[in-house]
GUKE-662285 format. One line per 5 residues: number of its first residue (from 1); their letters; for each residue y, x, z of N, C-alpha, C, CB. Coordinates in nm, 3 decimals. Each point is the difference from the previous one (the first is absolute). Glycine has a CB too. Layout:
BEGIN
NUM = A = Y/X/Z/Y/X/Z/Y/X/Z/Y/X/Z ~ ...
***
This chain:
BEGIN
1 = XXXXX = -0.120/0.082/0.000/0.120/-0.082/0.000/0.126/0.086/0.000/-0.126/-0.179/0.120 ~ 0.098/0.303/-0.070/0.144/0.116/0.002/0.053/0.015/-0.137/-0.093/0.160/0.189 ~ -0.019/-0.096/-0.265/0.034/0.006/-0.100/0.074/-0.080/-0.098/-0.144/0.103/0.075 ~ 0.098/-0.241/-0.097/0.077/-0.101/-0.030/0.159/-0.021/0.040/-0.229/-0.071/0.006 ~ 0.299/0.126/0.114/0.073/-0.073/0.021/0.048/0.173/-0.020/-0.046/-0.295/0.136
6 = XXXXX = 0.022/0.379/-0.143/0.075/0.111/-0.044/0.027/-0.006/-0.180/-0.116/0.144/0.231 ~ 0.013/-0.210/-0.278/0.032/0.000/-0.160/0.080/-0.114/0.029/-0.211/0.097/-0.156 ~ 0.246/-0.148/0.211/0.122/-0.109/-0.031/0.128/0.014/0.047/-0.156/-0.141/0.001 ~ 0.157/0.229/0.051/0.132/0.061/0.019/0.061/0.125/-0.040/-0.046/-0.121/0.145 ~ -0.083/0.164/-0.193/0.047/0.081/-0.120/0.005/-0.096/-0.152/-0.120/0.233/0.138
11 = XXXXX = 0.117/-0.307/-0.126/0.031/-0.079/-0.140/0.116/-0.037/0.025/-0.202/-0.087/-0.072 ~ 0.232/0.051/0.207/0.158/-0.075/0.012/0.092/0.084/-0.029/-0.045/-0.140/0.168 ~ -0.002/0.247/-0.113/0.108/0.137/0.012/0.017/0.000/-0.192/-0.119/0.201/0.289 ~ 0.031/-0.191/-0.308/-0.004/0.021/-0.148/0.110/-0.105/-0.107/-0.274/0.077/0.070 ~ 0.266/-0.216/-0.019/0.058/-0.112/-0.086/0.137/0.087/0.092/-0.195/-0.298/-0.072
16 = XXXXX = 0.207/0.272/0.212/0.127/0.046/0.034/0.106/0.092/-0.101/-0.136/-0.020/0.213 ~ 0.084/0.155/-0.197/0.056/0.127/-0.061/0.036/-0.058/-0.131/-0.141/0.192/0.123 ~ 0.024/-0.259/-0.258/0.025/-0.045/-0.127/0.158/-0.084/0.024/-0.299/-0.017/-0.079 ~ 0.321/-0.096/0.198/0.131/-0.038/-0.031/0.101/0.075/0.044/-0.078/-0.188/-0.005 ~ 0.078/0.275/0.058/0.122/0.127/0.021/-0.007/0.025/-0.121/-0.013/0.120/0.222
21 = XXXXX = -0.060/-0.020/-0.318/0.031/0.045/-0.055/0.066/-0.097/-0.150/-0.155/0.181/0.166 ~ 0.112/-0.295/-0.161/0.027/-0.087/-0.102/0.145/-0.019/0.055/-0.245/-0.116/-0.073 ~ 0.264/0.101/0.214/0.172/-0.052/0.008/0.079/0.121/-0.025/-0.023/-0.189/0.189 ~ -0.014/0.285/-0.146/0.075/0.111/-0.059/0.059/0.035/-0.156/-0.137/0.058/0.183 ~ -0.005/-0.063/-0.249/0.037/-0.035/-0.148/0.128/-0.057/-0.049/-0.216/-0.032/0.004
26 = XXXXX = 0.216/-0.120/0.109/0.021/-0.105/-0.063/0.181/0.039/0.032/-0.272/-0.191/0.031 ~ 0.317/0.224/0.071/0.117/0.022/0.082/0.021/0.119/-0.129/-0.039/-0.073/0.324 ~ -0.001/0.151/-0.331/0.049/0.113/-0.081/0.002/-0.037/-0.194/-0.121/0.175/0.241 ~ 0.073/-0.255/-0.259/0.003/-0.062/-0.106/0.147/-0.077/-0.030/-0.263/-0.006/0.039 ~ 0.272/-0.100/0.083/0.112/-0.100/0.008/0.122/0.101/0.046/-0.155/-0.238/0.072
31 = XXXXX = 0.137/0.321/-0.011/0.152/0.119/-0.029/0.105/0.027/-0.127/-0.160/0.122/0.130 ~ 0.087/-0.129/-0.215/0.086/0.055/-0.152/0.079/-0.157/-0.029/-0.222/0.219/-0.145 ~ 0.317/-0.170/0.077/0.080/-0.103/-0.051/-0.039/-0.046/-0.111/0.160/0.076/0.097 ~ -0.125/-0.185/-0.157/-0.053/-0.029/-0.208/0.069/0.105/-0.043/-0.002/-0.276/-0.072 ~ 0.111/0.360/0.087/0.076/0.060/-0.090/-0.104/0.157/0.020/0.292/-0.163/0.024
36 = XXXXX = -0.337/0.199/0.140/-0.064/0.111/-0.041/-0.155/-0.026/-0.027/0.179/0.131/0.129 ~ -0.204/-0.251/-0.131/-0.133/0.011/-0.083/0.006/0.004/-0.157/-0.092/-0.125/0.191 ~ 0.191/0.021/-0.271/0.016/0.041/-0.102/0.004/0.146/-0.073/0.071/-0.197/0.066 ~ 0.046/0.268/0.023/0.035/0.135/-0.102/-0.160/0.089/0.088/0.389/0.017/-0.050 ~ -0.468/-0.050/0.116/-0.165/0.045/0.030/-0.027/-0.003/-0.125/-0.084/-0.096/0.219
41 = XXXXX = 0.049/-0.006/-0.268/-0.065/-0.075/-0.100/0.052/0.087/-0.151/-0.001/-0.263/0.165 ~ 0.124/0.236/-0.182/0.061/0.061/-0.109/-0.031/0.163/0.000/0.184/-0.196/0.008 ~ -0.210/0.217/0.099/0.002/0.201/0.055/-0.174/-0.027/-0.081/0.184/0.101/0.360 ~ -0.269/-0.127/-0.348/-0.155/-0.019/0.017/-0.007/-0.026/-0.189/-0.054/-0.142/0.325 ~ 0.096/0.030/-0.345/0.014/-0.013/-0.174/0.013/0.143/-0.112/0.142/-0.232/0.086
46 = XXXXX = -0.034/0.284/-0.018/0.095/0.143/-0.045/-0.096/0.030/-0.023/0.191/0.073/0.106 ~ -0.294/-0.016/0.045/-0.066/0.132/-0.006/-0.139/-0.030/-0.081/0.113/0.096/0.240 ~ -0.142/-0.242/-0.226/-0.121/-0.062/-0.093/0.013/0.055/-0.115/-0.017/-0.208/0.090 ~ 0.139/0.165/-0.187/0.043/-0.001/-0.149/0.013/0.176/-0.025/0.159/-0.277/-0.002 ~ -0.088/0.334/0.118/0.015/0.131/-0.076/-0.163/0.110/0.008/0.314/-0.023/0.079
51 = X = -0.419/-0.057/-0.006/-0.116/0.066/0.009/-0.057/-0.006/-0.138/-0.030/-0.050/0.244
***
C-alpha cells in the first residue's frame, strides 16, 4: 500500500511542476506587445528569405 501512495504523489508532484512550467510560458509569452511580436515575426521572415 506504501508504494501506491508514493506513486501518487509523485504523479501529483508531476501534474504540479507541468502547470508551473506551462504558466511560466504563458506569463512570458503575454509580455511582448503586438508591435514587438510583429517586427519578431518580420525579423524571422528576413532571415527565412535570405537563407
Amino acid at each position: 500500500m506504501r508504494w501506491w501512495k508514493i506513486l501518487g504523489l509523485a504523479g501529483l508532484a508531476g501534474v504540479a511542476a507541468t502547470g508551473v512550467v506551462t504558466v511560466r510560458a504563458e506569463r512570458r509569452r503575454q509580455a511582448y506587445t503586438p508591435d514587438e511580436i510583429r517586427s519578431r515575426l518580420q525579423e524571422r521572415v528576413a532571415r527565412a528569405r535570405s537563407t
